[in-house]
DOKOL-613349 format. One line per 4 residues: number of its first residue (from 0); their letters; for each residue x, y, z of N, C-alpha, C. Coordinates in nm, 3 decimals. Atoms other than C-alpha are relative to their C-alpha. Layout:
REM DOKOL-613349
NUM = A = X Y Z X Y Z X Y Z ~ ...
//
This chain:
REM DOKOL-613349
0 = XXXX = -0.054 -0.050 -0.123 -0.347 -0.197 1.760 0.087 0.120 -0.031 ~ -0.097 -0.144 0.027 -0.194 0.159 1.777 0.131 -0.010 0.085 ~ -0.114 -0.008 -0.039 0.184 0.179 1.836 0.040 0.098 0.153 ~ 0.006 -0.114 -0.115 0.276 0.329 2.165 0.118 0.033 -0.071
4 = XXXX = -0.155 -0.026 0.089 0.648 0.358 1.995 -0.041 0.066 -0.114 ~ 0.066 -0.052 0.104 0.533 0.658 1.736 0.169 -0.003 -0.069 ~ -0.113 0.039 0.101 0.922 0.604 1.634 0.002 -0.119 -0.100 ~ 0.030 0.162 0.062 0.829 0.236 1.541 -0.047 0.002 -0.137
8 = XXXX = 0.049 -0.044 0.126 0.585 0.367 1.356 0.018 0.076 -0.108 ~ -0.074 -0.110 0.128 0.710 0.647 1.132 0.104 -0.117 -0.055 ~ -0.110 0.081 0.072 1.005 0.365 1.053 -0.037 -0.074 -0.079 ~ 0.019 0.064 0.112 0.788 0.092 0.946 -0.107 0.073 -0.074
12 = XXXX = 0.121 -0.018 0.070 0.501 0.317 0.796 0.118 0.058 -0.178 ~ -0.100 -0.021 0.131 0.826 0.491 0.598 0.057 -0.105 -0.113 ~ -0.037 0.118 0.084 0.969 0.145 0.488 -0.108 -0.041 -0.050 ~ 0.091 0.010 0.109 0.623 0.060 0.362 -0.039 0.096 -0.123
16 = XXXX = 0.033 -0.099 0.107 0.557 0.365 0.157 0.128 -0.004 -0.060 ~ -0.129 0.042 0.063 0.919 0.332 0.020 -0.018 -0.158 -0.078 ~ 0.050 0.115 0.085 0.813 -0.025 -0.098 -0.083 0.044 -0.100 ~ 0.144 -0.019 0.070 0.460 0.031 -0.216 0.031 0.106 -0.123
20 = XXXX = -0.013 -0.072 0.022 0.582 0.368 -0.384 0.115 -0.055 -0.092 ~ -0.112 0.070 0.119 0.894 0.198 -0.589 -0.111 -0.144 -0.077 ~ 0.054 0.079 0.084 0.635 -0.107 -0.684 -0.072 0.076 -0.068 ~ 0.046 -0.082 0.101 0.408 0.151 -0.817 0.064 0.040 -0.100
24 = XXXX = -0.050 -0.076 0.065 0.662 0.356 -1.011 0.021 -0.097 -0.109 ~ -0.048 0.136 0.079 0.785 -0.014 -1.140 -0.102 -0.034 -0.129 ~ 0.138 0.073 0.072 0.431 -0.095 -1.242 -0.028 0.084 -0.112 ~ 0.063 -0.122 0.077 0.265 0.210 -1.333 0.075 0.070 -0.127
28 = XXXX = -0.063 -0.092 0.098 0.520 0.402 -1.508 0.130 -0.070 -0.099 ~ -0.106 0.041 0.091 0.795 0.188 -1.649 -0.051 -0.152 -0.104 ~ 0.000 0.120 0.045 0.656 -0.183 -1.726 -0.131 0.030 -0.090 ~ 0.111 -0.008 0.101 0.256 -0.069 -1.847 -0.046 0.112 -0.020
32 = XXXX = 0.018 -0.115 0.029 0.295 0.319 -1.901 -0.115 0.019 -0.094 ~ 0.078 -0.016 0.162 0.152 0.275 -2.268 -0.195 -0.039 0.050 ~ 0.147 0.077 -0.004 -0.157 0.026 -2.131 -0.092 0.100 0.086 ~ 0.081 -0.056 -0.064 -0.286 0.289 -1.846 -0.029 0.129 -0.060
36 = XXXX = 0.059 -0.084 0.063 -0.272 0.595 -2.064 -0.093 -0.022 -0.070 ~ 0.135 0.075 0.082 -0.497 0.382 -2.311 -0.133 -0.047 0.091 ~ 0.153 0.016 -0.076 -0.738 0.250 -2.057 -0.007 0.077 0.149 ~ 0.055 -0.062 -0.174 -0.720 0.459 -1.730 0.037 0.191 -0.059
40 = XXXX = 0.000 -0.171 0.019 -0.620 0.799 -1.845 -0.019 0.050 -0.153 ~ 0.004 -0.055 0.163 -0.715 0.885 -2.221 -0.014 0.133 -0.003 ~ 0.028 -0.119 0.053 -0.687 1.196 -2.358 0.135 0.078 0.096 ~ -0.140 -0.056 -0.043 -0.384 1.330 -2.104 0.077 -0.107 0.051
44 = XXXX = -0.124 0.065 -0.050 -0.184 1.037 -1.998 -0.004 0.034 0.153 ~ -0.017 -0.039 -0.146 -0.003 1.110 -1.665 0.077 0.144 -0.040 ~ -0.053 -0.125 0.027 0.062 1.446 -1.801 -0.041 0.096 0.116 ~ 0.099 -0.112 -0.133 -0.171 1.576 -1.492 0.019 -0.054 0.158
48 = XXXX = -0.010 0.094 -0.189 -0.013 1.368 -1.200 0.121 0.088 0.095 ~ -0.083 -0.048 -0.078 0.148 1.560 -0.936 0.066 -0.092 0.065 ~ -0.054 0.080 -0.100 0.437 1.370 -0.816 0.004 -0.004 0.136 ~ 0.006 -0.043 -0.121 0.454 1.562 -0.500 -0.114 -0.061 0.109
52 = XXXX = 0.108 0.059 -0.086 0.083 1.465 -0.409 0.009 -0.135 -0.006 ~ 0.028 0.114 0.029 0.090 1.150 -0.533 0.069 -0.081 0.114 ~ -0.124 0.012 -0.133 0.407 1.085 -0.265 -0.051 0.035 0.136 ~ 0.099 -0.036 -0.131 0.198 1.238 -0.009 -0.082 -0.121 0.029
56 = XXXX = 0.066 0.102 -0.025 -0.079 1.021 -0.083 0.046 -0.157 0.094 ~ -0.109 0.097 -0.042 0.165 0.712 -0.045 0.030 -0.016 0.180 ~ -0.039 0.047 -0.139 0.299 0.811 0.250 -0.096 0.025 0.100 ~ 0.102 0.001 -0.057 -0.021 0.895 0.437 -0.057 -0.135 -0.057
60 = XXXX = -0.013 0.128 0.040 -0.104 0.534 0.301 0.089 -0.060 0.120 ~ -0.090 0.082 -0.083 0.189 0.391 0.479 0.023 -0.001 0.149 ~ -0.007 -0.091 -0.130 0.200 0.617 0.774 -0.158 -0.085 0.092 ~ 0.172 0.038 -0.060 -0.221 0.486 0.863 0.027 -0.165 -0.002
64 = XXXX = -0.010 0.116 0.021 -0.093 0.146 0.758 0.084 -0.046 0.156 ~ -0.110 0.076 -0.074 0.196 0.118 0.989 -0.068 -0.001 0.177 ~ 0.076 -0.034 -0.134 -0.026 0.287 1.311 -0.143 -0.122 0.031 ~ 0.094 0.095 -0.086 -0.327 0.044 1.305 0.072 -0.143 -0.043
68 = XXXX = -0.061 0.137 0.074 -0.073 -0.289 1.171 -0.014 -0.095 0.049 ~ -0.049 0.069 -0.086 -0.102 -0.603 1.356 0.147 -0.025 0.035 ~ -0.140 -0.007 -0.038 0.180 -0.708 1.554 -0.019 -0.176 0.059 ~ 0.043 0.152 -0.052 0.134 -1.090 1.596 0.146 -0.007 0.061
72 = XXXX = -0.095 0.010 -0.067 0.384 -1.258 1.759 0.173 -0.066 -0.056 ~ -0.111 0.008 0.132 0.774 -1.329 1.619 -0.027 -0.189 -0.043 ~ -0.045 0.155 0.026 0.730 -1.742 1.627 -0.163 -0.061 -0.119 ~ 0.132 0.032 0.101 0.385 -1.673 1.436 0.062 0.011 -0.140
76 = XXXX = -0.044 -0.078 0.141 0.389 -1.583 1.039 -0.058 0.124 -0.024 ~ -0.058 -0.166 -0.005 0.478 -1.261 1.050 -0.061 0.001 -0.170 ~ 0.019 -0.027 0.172 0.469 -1.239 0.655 -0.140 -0.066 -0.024 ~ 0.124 0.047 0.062 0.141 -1.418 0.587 -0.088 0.096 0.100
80 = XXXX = 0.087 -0.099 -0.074 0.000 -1.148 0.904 -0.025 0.079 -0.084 ~ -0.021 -0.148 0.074 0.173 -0.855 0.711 -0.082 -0.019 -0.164 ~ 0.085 0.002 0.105 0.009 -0.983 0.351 -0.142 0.072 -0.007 ~ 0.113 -0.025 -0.065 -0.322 -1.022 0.491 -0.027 0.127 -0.001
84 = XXXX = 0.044 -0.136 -0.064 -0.338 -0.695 0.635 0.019 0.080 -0.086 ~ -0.024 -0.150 0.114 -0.189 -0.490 0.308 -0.133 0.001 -0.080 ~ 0.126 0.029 0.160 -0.502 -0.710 0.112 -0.121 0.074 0.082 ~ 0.082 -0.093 -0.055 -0.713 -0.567 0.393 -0.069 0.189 -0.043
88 = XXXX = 0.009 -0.143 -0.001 -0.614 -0.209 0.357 -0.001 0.031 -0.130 ~ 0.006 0.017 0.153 -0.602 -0.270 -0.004 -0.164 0.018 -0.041 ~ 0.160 -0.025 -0.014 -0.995 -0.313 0.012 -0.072 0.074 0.048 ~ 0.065 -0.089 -0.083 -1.072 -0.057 0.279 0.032 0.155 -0.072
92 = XXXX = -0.040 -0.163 0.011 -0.880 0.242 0.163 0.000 0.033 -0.197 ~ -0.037 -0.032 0.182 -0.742 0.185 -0.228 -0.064 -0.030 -0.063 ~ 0.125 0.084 0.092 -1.016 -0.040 -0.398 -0.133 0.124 -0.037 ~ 0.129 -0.080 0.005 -1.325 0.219 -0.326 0.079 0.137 -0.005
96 = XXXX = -0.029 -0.169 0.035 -1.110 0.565 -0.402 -0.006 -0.037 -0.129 ~ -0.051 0.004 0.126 -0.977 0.426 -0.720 -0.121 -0.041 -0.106 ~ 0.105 -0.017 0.062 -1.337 0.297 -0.798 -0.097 0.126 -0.039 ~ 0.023 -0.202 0.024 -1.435 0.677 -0.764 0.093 0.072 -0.077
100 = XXXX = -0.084 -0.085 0.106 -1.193 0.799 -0.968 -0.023 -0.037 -0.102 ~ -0.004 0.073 0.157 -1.206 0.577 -1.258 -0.155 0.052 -0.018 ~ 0.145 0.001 0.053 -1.595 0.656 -1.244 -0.035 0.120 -0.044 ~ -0.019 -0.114 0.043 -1.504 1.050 -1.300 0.052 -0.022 -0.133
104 = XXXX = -0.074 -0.007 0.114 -1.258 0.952 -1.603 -0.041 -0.098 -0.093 ~ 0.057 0.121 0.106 -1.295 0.726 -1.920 0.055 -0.073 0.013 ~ -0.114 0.136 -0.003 -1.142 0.423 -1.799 -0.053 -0.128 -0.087 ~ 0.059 0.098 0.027 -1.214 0.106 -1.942 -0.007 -0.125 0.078
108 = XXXX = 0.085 0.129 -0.093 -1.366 -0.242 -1.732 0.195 -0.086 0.028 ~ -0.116 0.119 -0.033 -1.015 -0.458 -1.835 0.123 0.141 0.081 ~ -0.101 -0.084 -0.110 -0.799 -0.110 -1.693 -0.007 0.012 0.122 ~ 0.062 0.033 -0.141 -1.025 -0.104 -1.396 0.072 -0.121 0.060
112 = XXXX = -0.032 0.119 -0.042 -0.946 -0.432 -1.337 0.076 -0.077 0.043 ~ -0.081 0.038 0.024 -0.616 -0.522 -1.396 0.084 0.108 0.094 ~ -0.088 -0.118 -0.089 -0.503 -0.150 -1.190 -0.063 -0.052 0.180 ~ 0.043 0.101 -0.133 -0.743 -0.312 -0.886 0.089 -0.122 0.032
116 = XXXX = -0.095 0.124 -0.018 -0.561 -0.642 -0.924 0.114 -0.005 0.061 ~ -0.105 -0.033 -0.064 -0.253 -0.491 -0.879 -0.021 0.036 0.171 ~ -0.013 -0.041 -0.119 -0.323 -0.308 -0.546 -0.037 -0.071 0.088 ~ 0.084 0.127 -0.108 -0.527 -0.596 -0.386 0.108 -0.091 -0.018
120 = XXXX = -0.043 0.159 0.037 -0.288 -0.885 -0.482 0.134 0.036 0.041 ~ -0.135 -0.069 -0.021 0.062 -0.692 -0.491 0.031 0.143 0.108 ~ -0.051 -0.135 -0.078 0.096 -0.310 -0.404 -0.012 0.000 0.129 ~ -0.009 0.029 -0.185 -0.044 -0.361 -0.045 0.022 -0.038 0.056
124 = XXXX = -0.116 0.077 -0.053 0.044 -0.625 0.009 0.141 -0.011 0.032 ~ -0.187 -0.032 -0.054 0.416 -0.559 0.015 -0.037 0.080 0.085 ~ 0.016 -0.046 -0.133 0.338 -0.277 0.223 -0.015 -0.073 0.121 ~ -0.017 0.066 -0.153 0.180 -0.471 0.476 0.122 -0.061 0.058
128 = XXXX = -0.102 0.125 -0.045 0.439 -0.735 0.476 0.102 0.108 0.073 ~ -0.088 -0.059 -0.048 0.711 -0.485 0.495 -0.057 0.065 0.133 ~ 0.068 -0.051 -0.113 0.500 -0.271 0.743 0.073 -0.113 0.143 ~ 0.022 0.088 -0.148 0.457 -0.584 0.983 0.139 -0.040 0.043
132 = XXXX = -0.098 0.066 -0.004 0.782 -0.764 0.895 0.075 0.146 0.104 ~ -0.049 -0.107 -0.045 0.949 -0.407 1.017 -0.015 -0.019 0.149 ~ 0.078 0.025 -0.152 0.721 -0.399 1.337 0.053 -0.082 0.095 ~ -0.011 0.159 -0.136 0.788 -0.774 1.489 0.140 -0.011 -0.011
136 = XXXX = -0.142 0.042 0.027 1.152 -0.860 1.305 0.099 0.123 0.064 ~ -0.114 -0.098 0.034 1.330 -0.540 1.255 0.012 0.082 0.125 ~ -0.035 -0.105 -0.100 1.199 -0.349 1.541 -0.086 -0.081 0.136 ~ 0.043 0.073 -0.052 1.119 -0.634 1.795 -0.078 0.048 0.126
140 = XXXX = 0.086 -0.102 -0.066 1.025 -0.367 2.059 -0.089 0.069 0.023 ~ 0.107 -0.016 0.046 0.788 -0.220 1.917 -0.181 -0.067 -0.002 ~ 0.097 0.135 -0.008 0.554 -0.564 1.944 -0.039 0.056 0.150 ~ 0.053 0.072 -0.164 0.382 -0.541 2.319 0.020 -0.137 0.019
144 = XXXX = -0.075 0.114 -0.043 0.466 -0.812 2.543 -0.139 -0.111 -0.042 ~ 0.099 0.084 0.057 0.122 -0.954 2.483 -0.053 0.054 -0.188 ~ 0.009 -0.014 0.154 0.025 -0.947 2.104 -0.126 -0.097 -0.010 ~ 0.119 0.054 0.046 -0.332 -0.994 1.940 0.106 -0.148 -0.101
148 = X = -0.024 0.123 0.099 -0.355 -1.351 1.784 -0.088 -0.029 -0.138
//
């Protein structure tokens, strides 16, 4: 459902890309730096990653996330909606780019795998959550009076 409240949206699409975008940095660059230069980027590392775009990306991510989000209702589960829906967009949008990319570069099957894992299981998931949680909790207005079930 598209937000008639485009304030709603810019708030929670921002608080999702502000999540998603700190679990990445967490993931990617501080906890298994060493493991994705070895199997997802050989030969330059993240010597070739524009932060700028990459932040773009993100928030066009969060921004598309927060505009089509469900908005169930507050006495539903909100957080098991917002999951759902990050593992959704996790499959629709991030799963099949990142399988195109890796198929340009020399990745290897367990980097593939384990960088998928993440975005299906975790990275979007928070988004969503936060996304939705934002939506129904934070910005209760936002919800229409009737709400898909």
């Amino acid at each position: 459902m598209i937000a008639a409240d485009y304030r709603s949206t810019l708030l929670a699409g921002g608080a999702g890309t502000l999540a998603m975008w700190i679990a990445a940095f967490g993931w990617h660059h501080l906890l298994l730096s060493e493991f994705y230069v070895q199997n997802l980027f050989p030969g330059n590392g993240f010597s070739q990653v524009s932060v700028p775009l990459l932040f773009l990306g993100y928030l066009l991510l969060g921004l598309s996330m927060a505009w089509v989000a469900p908005r169930p209702a507050p006495d539903q589960r909100v957080g098991l909606a917002g999951l759902r829906f990050g593992f959704v967009m996790g499959m629709v949008a991030v799963a099949p780019m990142s399988v195109m990319i890796f198929a340009v570069r020399e990745a290897t099957p367990v980097g593939i795998a384990l960088d998928l894992s993440w975005h299906l299981l975790v990275e979007q998931p928070l988004g969503g959550f936060v996304i939705t949680w934002v939506l129904v909790r934070a910005l209760p207005q936002a919800r229409p009076a009737t709400a898909r079930r």
